[in-house]
N, C-alpha and C positions, 0 to 999 in steps of 0.2 A: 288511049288511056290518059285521064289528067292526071297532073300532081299535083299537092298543094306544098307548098311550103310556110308554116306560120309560128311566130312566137310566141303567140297566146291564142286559143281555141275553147270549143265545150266539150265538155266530155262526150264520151261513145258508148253506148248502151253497155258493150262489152269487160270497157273501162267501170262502168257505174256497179256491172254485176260482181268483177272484180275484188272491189274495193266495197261491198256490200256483205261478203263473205267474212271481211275482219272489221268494218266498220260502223256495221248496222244501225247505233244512235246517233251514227251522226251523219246518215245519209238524207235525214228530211233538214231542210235547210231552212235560220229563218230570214228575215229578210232585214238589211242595212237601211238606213234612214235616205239614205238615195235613193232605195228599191221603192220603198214605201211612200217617196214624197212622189215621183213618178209614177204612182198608178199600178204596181203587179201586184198582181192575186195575192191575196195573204188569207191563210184560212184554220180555222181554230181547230185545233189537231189532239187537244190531251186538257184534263183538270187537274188540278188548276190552268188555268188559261192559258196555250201557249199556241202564240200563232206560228204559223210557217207557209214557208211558198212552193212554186213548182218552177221547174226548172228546163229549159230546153235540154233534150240531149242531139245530139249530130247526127245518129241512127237513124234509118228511114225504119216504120213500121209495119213491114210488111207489102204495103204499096209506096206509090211514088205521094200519095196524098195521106199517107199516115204518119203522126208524131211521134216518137217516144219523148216522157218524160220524165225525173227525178219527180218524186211524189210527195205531199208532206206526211205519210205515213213510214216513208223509205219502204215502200216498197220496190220489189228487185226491177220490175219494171215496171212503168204506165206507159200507155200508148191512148191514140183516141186523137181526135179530129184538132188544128190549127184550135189554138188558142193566143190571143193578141194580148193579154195576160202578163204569159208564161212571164218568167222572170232569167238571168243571167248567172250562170256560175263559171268564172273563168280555171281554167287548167293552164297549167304553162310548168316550163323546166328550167331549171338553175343548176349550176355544174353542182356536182359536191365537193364541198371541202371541209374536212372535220375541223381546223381551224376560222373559220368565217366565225364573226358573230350569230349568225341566223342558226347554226348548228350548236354551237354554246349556250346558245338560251333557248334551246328547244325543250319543251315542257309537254310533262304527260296530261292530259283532260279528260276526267271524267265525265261519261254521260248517262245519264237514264232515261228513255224515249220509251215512247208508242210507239211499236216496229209493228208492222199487218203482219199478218202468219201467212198469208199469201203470196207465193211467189211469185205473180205477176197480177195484173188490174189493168182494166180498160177503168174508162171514166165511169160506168154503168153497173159496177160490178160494186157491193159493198161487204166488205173486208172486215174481219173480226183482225183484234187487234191486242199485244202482250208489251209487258213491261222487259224492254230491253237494254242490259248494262255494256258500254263499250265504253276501252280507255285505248285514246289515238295522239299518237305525237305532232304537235303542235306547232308553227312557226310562226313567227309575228313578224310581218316586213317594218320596216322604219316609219313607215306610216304610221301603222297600228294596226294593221287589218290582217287577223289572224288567216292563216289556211292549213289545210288537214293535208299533211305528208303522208304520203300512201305508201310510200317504198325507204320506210328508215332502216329496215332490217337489211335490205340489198343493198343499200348504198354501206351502212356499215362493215360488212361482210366480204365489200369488193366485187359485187354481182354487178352492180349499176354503178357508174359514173355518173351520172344525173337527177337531181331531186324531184320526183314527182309530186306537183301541189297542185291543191283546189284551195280555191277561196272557201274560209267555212261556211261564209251566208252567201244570200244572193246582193250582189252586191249592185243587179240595176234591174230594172223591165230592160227584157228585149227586146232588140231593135226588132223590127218583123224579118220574117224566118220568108225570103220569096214572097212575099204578100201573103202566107199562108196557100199559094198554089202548088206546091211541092215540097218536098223536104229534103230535098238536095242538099247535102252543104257544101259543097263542091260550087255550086254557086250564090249561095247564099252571104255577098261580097258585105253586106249590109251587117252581117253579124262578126263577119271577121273581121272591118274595120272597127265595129266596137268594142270588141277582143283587145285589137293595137294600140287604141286608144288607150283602153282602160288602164294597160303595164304601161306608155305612156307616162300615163301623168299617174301613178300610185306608185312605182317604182323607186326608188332612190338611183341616184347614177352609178355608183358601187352594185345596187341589187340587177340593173341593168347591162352591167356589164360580165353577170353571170349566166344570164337566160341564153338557154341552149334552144335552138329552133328544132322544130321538128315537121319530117315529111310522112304526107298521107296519100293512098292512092284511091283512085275510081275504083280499081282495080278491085278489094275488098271493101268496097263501101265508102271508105273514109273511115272503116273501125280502127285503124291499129294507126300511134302514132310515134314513130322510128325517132328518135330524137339525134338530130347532125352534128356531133363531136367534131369533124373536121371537112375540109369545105377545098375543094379543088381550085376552086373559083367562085369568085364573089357573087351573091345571088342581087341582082337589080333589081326584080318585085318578088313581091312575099308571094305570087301566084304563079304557078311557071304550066303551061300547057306542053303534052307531050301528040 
């Protein structure tokens, strides 16, 4: 059985359907001037004009050579063959604290979207499609670079000690996913180091010094991502083989 250990990741099909349940306009993502100056898909989703991209998720699709994706319809899932496209939506965790800035100036955001009525979509399958209203709590790092907190009600409530964030947009083309030979993420080192980098350099040193790690196993896929509140021992690489 592997483990991973990482403190920024993509999301899990699991994860995406989760958060697709109370989030629905704001699951098709559009894409950051990074994303767009690099080359990922951007595709016209809604009239007036509005583009948006797709999105790696960490999920295998069924086999070891199928993708799942975040869709620019938000639909609950896309799956469908390696696309060198796809685009980057990072996850990552930050302890809670009702006093931090980042929870002080957490703001509600309205949305209205084209959400598909379909609850799942291969590439091949065309989807009728409803005007959908979601309002999602909002956090802005020091950056500027907004992300969609998925767990404000638990952490306020004392269920979760930890903030779970996505970036709202896509915020790069992805690195390739295995060459598009598998969709392991488990070994797909290429996208994790992307991951690191990206909190890296967007982070402030304060917001860095909140990110809670979190462990994933082979075991169930790589779906579930247990986040490490306290640490027996210091971990030496972000990848620990079991």
């Amino acid at each position: 059985m592997a483990k991973l250990r990482l403190k920024a990741y993509i999301p899990s099909a699991t994860e995406y359907a989760m958060a697709w349940e109370k989030y629905q306009a704001f699951m098709g993502a559009e894409l950051s001037e990074e994303a767009r100056k690099n080359g990922a898909y951007e595709g016209n989703t809604a009239l007036p004009l509005t583009t948006k991209g797709i999105f790696f998720l960490r999920s295998q699709a069924g086999t070891p050579t199928g993708f799942c994706y975040g869709l620019e319809l938000g639909i609950r899932l896309g799956f469908g063959k390696y696309n060198d496209m796809a685009g980057l939506r990072i996850a990552f965790n930050l302890i809670y604290n009702s006093e931090s800035n980042l929870v002080k100036d957490c703001t509600d955001e309205y949305r209205l979207s084209l959400v598909s009525s379909h609850g799942s979509c291969d590439f091949r399958v065309n989807s009728s499609v409803d005007d959908t209203e979601s309002t999602a709590p909002i956090i802005t790092l020091t950056n500027g670079t907004k992300c969609l907190w998925l767990n404000k009600d638990e952490c306020e409530s004392g269920r979760d000690k930890t903030m779970q964030l996505w970036t709202l947009d896509i915020v790069d083309r992805a690195n390739t996913f295995n060459n598009g030979k598998n969709s392991d993420w488990g070994s797909a080192v290429e996208l994790h180091d992307q991951c690191a980098k990206w909190i890296e350099k967007n982070l402030s040193e304060e917001e860095k010094k909140m990110i809670v790690p979190v462990e994933m196993s082979s075991k169930d896929g790589y779906e579930k991502a247990a986040p490490i509140l306290e640490q027996e021992k210091p971990i030496k690489k972000e990848t620990e083989q079991e």
